[in-house]
C-alpha positions as CSV (number, residue, x, y, z in Angstrom):
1,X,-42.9,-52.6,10.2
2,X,-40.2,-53.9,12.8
3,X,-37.6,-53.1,10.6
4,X,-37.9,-49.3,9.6
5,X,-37.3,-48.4,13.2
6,X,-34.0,-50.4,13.3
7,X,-32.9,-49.1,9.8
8,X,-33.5,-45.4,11.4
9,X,-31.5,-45.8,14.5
10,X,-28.5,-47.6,12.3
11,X,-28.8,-44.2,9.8
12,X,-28.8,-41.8,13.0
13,X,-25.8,-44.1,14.4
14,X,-23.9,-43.6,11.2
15,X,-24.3,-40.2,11.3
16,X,-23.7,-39.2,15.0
17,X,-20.7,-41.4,14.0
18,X,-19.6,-39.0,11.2
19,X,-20.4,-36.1,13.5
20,X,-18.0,-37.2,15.9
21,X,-15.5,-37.9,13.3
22,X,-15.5,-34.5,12.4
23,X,-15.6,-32.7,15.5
24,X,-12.1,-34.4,16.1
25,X,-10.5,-33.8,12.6
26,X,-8.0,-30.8,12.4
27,X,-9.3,-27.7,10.9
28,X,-7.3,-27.0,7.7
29,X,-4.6,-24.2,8.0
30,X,-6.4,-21.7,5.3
31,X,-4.1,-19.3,5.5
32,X,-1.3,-22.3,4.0
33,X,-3.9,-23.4,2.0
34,X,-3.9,-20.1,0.0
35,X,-0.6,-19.2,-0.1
36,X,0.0,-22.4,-1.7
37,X,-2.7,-21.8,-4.0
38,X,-1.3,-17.7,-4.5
39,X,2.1,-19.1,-5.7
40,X,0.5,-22.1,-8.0
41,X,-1.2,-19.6,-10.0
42,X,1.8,-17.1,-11.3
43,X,5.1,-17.7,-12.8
44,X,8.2,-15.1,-12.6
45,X,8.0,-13.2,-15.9
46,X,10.8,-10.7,-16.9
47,X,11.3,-8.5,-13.5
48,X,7.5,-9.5,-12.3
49,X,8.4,-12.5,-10.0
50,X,6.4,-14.7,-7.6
51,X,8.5,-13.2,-4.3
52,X,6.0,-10.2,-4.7
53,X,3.7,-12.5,-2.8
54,X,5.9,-12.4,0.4
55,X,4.2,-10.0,2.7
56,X,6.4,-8.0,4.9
57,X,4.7,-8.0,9.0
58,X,2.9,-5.0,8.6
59,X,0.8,-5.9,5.4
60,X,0.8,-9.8,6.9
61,X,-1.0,-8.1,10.2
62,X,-3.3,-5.9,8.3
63,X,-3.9,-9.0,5.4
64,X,-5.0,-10.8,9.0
65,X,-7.2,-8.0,9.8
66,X,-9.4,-8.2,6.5
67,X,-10.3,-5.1,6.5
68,X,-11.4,-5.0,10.3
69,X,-9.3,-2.2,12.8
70,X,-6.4,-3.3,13.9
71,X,-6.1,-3.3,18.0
72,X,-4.2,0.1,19.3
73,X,-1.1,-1.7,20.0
74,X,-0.7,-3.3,16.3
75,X,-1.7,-0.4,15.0
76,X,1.0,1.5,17.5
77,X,3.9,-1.2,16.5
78,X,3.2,-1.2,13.1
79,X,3.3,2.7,12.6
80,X,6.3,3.1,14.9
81,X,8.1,0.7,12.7
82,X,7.8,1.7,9.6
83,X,8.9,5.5,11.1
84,X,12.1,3.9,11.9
85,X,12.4,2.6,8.2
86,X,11.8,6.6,6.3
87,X,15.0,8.2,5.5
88,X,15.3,12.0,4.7
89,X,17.1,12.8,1.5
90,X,20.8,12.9,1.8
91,X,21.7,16.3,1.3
92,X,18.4,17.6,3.1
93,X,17.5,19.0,0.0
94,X,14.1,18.0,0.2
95,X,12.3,19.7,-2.8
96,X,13.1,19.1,-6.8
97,X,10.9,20.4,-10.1
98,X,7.2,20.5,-9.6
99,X,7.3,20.3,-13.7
100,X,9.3,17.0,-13.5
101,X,6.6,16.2,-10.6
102,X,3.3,17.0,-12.8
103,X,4.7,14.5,-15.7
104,X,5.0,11.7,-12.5
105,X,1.9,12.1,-11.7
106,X,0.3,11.3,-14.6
107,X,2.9,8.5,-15.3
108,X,1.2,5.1,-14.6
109,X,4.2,3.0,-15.8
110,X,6.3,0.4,-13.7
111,X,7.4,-2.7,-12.4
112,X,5.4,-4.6,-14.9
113,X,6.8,-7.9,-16.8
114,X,7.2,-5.7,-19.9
115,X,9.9,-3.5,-18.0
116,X,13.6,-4.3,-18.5
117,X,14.6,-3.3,-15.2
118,X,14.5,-0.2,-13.2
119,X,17.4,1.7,-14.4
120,X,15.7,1.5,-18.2
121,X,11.9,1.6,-17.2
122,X,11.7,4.2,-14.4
123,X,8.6,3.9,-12.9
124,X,5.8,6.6,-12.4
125,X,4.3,7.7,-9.7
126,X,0.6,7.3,-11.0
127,X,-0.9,9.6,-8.5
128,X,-3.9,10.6,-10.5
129,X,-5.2,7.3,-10.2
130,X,-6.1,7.8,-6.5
131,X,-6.3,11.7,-6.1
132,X,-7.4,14.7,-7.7
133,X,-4.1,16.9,-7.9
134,X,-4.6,19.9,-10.1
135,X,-7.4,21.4,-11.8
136,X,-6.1,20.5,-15.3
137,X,-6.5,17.7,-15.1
138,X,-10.1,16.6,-15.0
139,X,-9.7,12.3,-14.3
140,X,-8.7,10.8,-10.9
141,X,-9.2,8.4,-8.6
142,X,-11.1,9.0,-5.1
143,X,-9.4,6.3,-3.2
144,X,-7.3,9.0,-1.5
145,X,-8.2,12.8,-0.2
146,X,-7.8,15.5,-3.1
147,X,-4.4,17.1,-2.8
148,X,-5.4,20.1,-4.4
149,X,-4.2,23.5,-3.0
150,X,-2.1,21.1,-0.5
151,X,0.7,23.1,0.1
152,X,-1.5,26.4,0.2
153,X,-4.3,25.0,3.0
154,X,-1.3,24.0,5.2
155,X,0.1,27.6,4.7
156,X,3.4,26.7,2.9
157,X,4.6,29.5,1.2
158,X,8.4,28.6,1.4
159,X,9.1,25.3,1.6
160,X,12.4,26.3,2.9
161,X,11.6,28.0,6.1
162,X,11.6,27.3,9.0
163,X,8.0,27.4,9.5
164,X,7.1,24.7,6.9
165,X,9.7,22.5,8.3
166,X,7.1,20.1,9.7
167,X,4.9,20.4,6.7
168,X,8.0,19.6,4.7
169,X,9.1,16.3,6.6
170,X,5.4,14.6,7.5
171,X,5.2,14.9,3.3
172,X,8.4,13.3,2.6
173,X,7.4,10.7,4.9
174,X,4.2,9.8,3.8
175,X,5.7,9.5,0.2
176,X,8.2,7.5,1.6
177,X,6.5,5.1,3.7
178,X,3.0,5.9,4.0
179,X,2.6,3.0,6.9
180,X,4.4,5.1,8.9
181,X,1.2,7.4,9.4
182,X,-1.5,5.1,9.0
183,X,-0.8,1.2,9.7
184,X,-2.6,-0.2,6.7
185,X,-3.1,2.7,4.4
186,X,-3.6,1.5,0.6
187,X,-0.9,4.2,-0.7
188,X,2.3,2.6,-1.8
189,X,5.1,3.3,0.2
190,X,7.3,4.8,-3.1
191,X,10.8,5.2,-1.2
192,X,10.3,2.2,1.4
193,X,9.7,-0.1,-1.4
194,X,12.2,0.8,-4.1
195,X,9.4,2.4,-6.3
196,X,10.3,5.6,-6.3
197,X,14.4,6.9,-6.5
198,X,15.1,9.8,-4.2
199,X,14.8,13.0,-7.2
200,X,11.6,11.2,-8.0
201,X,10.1,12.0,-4.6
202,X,11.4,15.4,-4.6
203,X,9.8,16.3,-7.5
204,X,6.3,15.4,-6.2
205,X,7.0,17.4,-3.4
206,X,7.7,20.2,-5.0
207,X,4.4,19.2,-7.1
208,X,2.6,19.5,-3.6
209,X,4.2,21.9,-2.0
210,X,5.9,24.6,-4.2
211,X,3.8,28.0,-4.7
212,X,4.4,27.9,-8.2
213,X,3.2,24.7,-8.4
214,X,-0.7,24.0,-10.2
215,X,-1.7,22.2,-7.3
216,X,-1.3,25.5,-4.9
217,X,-2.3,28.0,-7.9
């Protein structure tokens, strides 16, 4: 009977031991952890390489934020930022061929391992997947607002005057760096990114915005 107490207190030493061991120890650096573990698990294959992993600072901040709001001033620095980084079309033309637009829409293709490179494998836009766009067409995503009658609701009825001016540019923006608008919007920013080439984007503007245009009819 004398010696169960004595093998209890040398168990509860051992473990208050352990404890304090613990307490001590470093915590592991996760976010290394992962990245190390991110990189391990993909190869470059054709143009599909690993350095897609790098995160630029604003998705880094908003990875941080998992899904949490990001404080006022991120959001302020990350928005402001990316503002800086939009850049209007060249010749300030800023609409193409809402025909060229519809069939970019729909277009899902790009950037996959399959492609050759971007001058042979032009991207789409695959805008269907995340918003309802025209009538027509009866399958889309819900991830993003429905652009339907998009240029009609905000009252553009020619893109070139002056009135629609501001219509006109927060598009073209938003297409080109949506980040810009919202600090850790899901919508790819197209121009910022590479994804898009300059006609491309015009062309879905005129898909949004022209009067002839499904999405306004």
């Amino acid at each position: 009977m004398r010696n169960k107490p004595r093998l209890f207190v040398g168990a509860a030493a051992v473990a208050a031991l352990l404890a304090g061991c613990t307490a001590f120890a470093p915590a592991p650096d996760y976010d290394k952890l992962v990245a190390e573990m991110m990189k391990a698990s993909f190869r470059d294959e054709g143009i599909a390489r690993v350095d897609r992993l790098n995160q630029d600072a604003a998705n880094a901040e908003c990875s941080k934020a998992v899904g949490a709001p990001l404080s006022g001033e991120a959001t302020r620095a990350i928005e402001n930022a990316n503002a800086k980084a939009v850049k209007a079309p060249g010749d300030g033309v800023f609409l193409g061929d809402w025909k060229a637009g519809e069939q970019l829409a729909q277009d899902g293709r790009g950037m996959t391992w399959t492609d050759k490179s971007a001058a042979t494998s032009a991207n789409g836009g695959n805008c269907y997947n995340c918003h309802q766009i025209s009538k027509a067409e009866i399958s889309f995503g819900t991830i993003g607002p429905s652009l339907y009658n998009y240029g009609k609701i905000r009252g553009v009825t020619d893109p070139a005057s002056a009135a629609a001016r501001p219509v006109v540019e927060y598009t073209w923006g938003k297409l080109y760096n949506a980040k810009a608008f919202n600090a850790c919007s899901l919508m790819p920013r197209f121009g910022h990114a590479g994804l898009l080439d300059e006609k491309q984007l015009r062309d879905l503007m005129a898909l949004l915005l022209d009067p002839k245009s499904p999405v306004n009819q």
